[in-house]
C-alpha positions as CSV (number, residue, x, y, z in Angstrom):
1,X,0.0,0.0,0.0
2,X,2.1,2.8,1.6
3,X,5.5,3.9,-0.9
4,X,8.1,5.2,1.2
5,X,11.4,6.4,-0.3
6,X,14.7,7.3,1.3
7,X,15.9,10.8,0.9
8,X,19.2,12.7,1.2
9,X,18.6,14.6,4.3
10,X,19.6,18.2,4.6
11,X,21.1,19.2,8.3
12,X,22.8,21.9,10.4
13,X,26.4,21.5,9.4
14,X,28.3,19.7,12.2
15,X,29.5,22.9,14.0
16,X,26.2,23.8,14.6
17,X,25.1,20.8,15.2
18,X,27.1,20.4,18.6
19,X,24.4,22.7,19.6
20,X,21.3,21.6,18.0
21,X,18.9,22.8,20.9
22,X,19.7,26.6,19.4
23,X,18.2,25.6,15.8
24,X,15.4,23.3,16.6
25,X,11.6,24.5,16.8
26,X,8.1,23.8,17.8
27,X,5.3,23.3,15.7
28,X,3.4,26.7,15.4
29,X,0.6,25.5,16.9
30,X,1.8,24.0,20.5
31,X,4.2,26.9,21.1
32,X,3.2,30.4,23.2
33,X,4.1,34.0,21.4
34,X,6.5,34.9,23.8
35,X,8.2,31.1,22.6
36,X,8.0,32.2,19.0
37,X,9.5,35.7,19.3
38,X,12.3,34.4,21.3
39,X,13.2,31.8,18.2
40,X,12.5,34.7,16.0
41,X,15.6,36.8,17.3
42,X,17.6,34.0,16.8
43,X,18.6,34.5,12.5
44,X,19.8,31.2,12.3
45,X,16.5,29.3,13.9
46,X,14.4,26.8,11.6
47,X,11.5,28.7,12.7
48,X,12.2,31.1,9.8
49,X,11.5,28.2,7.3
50,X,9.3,26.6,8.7
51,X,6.8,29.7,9.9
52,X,8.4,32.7,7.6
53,X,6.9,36.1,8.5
54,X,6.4,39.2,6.5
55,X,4.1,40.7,3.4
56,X,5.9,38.2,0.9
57,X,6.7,35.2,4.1
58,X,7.5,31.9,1.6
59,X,9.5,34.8,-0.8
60,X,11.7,35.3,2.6
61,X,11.7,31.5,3.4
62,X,12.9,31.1,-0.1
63,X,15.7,33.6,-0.6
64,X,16.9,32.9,3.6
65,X,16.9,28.9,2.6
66,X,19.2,30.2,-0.6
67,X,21.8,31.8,1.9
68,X,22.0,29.2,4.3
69,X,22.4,26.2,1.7
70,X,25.3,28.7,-0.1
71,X,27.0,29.6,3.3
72,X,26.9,26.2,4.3
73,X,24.7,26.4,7.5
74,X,22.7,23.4,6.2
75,X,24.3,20.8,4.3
76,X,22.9,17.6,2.5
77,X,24.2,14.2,3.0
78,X,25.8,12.2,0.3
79,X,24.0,9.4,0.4
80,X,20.5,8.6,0.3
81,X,19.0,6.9,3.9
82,X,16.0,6.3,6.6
83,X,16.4,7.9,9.4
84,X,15.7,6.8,12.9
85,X,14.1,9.3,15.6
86,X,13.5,8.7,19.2
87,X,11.9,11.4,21.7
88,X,12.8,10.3,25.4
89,X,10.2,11.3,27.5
90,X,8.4,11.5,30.9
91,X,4.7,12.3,31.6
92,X,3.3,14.5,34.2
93,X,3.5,12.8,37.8
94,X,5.3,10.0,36.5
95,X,9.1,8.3,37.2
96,X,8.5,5.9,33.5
97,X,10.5,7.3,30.9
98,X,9.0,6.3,27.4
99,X,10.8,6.0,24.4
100,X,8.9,6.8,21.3
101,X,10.5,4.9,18.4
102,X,9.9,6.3,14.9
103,X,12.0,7.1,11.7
104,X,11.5,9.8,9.1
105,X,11.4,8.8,5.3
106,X,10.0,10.2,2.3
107,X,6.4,8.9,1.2
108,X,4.1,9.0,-2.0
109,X,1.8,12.3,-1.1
110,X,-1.4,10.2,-1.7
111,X,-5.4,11.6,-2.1
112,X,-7.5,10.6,0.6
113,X,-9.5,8.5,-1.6
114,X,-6.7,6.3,-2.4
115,X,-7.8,4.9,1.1
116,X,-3.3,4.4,1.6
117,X,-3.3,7.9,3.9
118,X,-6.3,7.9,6.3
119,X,-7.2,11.3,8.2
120,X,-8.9,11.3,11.2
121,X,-9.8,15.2,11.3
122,X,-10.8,17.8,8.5
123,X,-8.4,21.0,8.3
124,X,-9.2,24.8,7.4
125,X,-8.6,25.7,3.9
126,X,-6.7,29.4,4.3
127,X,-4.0,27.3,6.4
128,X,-3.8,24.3,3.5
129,X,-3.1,27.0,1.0
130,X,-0.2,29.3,3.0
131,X,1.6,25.7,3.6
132,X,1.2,24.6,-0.5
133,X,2.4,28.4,-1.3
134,X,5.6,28.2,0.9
135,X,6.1,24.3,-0.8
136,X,5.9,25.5,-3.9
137,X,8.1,28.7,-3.1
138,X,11.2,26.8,-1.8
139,X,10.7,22.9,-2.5
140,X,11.7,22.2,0.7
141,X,9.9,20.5,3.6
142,X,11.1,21.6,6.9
143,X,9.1,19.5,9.7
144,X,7.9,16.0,9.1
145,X,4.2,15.1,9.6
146,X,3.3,12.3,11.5
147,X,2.2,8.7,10.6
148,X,1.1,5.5,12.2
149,X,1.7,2.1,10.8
150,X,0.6,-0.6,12.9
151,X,3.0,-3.7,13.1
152,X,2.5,-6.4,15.9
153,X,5.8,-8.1,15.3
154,X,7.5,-5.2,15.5
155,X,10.3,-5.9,12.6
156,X,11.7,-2.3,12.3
157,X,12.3,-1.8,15.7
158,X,15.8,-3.8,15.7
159,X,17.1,-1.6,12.7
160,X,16.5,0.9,14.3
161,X,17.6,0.6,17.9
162,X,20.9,-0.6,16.5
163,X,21.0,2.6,14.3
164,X,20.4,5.1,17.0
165,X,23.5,3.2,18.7
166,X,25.4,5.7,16.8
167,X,23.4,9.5,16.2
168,X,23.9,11.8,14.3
169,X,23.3,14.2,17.3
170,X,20.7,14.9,20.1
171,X,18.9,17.8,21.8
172,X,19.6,18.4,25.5
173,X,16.4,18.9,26.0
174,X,13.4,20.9,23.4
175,X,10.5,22.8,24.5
176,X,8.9,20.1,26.1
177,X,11.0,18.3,27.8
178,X,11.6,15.9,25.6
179,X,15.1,14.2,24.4
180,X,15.1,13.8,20.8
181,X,17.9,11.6,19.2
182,X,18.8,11.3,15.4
183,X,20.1,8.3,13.4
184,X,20.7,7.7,9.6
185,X,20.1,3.9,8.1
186,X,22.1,4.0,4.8
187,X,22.1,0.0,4.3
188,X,20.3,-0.6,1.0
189,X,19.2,-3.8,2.2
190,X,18.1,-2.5,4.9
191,X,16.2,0.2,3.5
192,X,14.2,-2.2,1.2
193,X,12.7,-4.1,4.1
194,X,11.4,-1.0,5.3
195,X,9.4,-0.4,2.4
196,X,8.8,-3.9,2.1
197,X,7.0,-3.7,5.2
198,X,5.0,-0.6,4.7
199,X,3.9,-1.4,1.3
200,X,1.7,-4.0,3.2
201,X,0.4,-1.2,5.1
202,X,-2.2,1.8,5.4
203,X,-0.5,4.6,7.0
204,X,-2.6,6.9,9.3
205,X,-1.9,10.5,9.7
206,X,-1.6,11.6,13.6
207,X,-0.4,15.3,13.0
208,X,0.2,17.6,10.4
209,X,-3.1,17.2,8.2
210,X,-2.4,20.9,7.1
211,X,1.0,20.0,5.9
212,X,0.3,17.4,4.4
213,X,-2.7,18.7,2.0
214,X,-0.4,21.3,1.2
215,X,1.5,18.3,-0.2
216,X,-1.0,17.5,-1.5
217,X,-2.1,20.6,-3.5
218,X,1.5,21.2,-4.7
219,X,1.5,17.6,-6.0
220,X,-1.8,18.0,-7.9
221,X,-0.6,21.3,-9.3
222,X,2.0,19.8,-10.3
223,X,0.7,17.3,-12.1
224,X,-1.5,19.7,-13.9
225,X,1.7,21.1,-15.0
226,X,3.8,18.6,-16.5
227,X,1.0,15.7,-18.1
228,X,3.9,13.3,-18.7
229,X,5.4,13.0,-15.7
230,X,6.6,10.0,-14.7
231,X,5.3,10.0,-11.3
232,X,9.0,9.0,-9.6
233,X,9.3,13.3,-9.0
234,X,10.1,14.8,-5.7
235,X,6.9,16.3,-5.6
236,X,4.7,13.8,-5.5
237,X,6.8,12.8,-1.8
238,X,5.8,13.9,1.6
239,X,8.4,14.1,4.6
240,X,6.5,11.7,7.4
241,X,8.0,10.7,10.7
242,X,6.4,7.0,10.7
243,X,6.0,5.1,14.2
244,X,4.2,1.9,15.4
245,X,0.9,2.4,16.7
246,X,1.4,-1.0,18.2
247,X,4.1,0.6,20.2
248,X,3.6,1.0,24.4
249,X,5.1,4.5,24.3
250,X,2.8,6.4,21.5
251,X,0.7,8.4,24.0
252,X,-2.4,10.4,23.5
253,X,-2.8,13.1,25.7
254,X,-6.7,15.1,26.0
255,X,-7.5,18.2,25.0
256,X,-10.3,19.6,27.2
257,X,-12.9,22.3,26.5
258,X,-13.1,26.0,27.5
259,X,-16.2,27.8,27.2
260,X,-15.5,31.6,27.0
261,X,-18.8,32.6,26.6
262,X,-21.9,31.3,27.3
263,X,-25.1,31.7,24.2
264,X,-27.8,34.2,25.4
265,X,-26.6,34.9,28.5
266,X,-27.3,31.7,30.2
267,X,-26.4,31.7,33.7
268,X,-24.9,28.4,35.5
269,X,-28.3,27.2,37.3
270,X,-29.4,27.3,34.3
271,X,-26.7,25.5,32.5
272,X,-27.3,23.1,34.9
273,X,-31.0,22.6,34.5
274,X,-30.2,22.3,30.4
275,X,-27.5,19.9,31.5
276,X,-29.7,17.3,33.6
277,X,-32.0,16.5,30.9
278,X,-29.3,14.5,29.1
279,X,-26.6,13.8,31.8
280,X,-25.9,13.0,35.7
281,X,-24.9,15.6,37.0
282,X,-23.1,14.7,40.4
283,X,-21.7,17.6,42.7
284,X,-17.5,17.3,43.8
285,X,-15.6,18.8,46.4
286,X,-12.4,19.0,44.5
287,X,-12.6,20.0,40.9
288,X,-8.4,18.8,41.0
289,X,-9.4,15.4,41.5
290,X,-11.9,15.9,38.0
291,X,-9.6,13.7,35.9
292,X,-9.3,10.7,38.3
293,X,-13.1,10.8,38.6
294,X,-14.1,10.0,35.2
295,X,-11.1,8.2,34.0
296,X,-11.9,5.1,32.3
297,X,-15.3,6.0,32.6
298,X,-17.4,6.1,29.0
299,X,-19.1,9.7,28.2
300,X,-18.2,10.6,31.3
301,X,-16.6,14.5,31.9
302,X,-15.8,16.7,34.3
303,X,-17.6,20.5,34.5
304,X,-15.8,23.3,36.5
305,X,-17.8,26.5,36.8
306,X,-15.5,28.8,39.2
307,X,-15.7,29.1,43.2
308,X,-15.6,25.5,43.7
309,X,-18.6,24.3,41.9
310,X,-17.1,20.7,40.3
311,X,-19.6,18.1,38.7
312,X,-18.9,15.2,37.6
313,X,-21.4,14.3,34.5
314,X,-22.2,11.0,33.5
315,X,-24.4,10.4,29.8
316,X,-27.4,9.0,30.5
317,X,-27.8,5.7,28.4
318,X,-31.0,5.7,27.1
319,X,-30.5,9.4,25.7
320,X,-27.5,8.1,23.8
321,X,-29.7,7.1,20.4
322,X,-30.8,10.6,19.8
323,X,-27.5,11.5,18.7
324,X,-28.4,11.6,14.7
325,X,-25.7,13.2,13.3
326,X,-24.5,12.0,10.2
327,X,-21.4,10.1,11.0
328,X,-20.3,6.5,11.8
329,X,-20.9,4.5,14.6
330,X,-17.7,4.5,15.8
331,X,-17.8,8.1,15.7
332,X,-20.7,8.2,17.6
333,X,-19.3,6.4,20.1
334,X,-17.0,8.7,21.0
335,X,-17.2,11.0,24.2
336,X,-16.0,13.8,22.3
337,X,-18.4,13.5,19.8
338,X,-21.2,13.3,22.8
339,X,-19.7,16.3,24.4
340,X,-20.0,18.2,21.3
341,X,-23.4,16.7,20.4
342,X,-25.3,16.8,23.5
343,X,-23.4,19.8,25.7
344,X,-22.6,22.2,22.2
345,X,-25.8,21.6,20.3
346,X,-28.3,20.3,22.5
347,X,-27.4,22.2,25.4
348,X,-26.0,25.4,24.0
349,X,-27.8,25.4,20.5
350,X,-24.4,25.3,18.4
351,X,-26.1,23.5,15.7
352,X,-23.6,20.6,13.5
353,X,-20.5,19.9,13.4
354,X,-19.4,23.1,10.9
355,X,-20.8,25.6,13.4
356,X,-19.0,24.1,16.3
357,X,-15.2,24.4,14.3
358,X,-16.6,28.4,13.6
359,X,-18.1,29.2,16.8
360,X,-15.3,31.8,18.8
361,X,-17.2,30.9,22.0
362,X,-15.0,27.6,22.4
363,X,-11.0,26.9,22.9
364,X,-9.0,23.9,23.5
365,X,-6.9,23.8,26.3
366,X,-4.8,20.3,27.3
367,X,-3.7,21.9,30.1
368,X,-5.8,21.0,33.2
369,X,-4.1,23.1,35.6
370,X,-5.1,26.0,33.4
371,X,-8.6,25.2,32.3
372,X,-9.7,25.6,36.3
373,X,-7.3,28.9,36.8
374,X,-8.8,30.6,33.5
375,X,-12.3,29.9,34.8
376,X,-11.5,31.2,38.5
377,X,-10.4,34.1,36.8
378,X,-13.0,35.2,35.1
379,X,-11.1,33.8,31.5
380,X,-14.1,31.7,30.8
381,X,-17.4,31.0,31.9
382,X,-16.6,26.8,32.2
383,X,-14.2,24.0,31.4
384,X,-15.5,20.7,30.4
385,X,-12.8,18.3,31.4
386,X,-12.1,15.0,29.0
387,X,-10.2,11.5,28.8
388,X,-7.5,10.7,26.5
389,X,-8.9,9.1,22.9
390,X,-7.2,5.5,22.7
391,X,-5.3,4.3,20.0
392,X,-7.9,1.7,19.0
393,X,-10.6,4.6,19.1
394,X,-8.4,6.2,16.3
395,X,-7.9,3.3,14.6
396,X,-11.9,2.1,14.0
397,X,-12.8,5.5,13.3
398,X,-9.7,5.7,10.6
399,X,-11.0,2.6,9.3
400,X,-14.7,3.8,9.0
401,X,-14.1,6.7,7.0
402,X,-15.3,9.3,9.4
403,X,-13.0,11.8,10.9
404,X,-13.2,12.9,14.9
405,X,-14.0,16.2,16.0
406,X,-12.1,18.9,15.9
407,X,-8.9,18.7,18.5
408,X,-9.7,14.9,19.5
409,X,-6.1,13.7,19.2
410,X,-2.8,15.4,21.3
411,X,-0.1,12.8,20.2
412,X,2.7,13.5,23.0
413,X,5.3,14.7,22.2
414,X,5.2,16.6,19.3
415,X,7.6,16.2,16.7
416,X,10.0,19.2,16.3
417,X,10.9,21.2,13.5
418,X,14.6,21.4,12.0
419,X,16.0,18.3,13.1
420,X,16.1,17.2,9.9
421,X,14.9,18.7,6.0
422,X,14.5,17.4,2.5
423,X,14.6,18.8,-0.6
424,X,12.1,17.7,-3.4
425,X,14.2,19.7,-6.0
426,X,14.1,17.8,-9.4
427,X,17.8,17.7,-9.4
428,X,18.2,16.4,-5.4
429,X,15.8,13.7,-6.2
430,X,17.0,12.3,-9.3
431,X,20.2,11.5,-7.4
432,X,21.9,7.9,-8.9
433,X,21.3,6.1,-6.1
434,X,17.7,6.8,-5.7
435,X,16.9,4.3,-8.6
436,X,17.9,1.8,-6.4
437,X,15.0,2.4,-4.5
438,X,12.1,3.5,-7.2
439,X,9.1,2.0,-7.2
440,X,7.1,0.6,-9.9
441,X,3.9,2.6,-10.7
């Protein structure tokens, strides 16, 4: 199913590389302002690649890539290769530290209804088309989505442990704690199995839908471009960090709702009264211990309202079948879709799905700590607290067709940005050494 390809990765040159921490970025959409403008003042920072800024911002990306490629300050490796990736990490309140084992390779930018790529949420338009712009401005991918394959036996795994035996180099620590560690898998053997094993495979997307339409787009544009193309071109490949979502250490973290505003003024008894018709609603002393109270627990959240009031809410069963949205059952069955069904529309009148993504009056928030401080001070008018989404949950509703709603998925930790690039430059990807490794069409 799934064509992968290795690529000739571009990197920091090696003295910059000693200090790899001082280069590497966050994805734009887990990092604060203040973070941002501090990576900003640093000139030499991926960040102005990856997230460019001015009137013209992929023009800049384009001409700054130019300078560092002709100074030197990113250089491309000889040789064509998979490369391993490992984040080290801890979570919150825990001694465990996971490993999350992945590797980063090129892969055939594929339309959704090829049924190969499978996207579990929809993505704004006006963000697909600034990603496709900047693609098509500079040819050059600067963070690398990422992609779950699921395999049980766990074949990779042993290629790539003993790669990361010996990395390329490693970040103290990034922006969220993590350790990440960099490898390179040259061995053209080697590299065959891997795509051996993932043409067997559907791959689904975990981050980076935007970036990867924007493939996408550029791909199709492309195409529209040059009829007789052969199809082996660097644009129609996608940079994807792949891991197992077999794997123990790929964790899902939740991403809990913030009400800023409540619709036509409604006051909390009364959000309350609405909220009885369709749930248990079960008074709490300590809106802290919100989390532990409806973990494991199905359609089951926790509702913080300021001054101490904590509920625990609890769907009630029978209600469960007037849930008629269009969707799958496997969507349905999900307590994010419940939330937004019965406590968006039903309670607060945000009617459908579209509405919901549009409506200002709602922002997602994985921090728990802060959902209950913005509340207390006067930030928002309530937090609805929420579980983790499983790995199988993504899976089946992957599988079904359907896509979750919006912000369902929080796969920890995030990957970061300017660890690694790739060019899909005609002339980069035409390499001698890449025909080893074409594929058929």
């Amino acid at each position: 199913m799934a064509e992968i390809q290795p690529l000739r990765g571009w990197r920091y040159n090696a003295t910059l590389s000693q200090n790899i921490d001082d280069y590497v970025s966050p994805l734009f959409d887990v990092v604060s302002a203040r973070q941002r403008e501090a990576l900003y003042r640093n000139p030499l920072n991926s960040i102005h690649l990856s997230v460019p800024r001015g009137e013209d911002a992929a023009g800049a990306a384009q001409l700054r890539l130019s300078e560092w490629q002709q100074a030197g300050v990113l250089r491309q490796d000889e040789l064509p290769g998979i490369y391993a990736y490992y984040q080290y990490f801890r979570l919150p309140g825990s001694t465990r530290e996971y490993c999350r084992k992945g590797f980063m390779c090129h892969i055939r930018a594929y339309d959704w209804a090829e049924d190969v790529v499978l996207r579990h949420e929809n993505t704004l338009p006006a963000a697909v088309n600034d990603r496709a712009e900047l693609l098509a401005r500079t040819e050059f991918q600067t963070s690398a989505t990422h992609g779950l394959y699921r395999d049980d036996d766990f074949e990779l795994e042993r290629y790539l442990d003993e790669a990361i035996l010996t990395p390329l180099y490693q970040t103290e620590e990034d922006y969220q704690g993590a350790r990440d560690v960099l490898a390179v898998i040259q061995d053209a053997a080697v590299i065959k199995r891997f795509q051996q094993v993932l043409a067997a495979r559907q791959v689904i997307l975990a981050d980076g839908h935007h970036r990867y339409e924007g493939s996408l787009a550029y791909r199709q544009a492309s195409q529209a471009a040059e009829p007789a193309a052969t199809g082996q071109e660097g644009w129609n490949f996608h940079l994807m960090y792949l891991t197992n979502s077999a794997a123990d250490d790929l964790r899902i973290l939740p991403t809990h709702r913030l009400l800023l505003e409540l619709p036509d003024g409604l006051r909390n008894e009364e959000l309350l009264a609405r909220l009885e018709t369709y749930f248990l609603v079960m008074p709490k002393e300590d809106p802290y211990d919100l989390p532990e109270l409806i973990a494991g627990k199905p359609w089951a959240f926790g509702l913080y309202l300021g001054e101490g009031q904590a509920y625990k809410l609890r769907l009630r069963p029978e209600v469960h079948a007037q849930l008629d949205w269009d969707t799958t059952p496997e969507v349905k069955a999900l307590d994010l879709t419940v939330l937004h069904f019965f406590v968006l529309e039903k309670v607060l009148g945000i009617i459908g799905p579209n509405a919901q993504r549009q409506w200002p009056g709602v922002a997602y928030v994985r921090n728990f700590p802060e959902c209950l401080q913005r509340v207390e001070h006067g930030e928002a008018r309530a937090a609805f607290i929420t579980s983790e989404v499983t790995m199988d949950e993504v899976e089946r509703v992957c599988h079904s067709g359907a896509v979750m709603p919006p912000k369902s998925t929080f796969f920890y930790p995030k990957t970061i940005g300017g660890f690694l690039f790739s060019s899909i430059r005609a002339d980069e990807t035409q390499h001698p050494f890449m025909r080893e490794f074409s594929v058929p069409l």
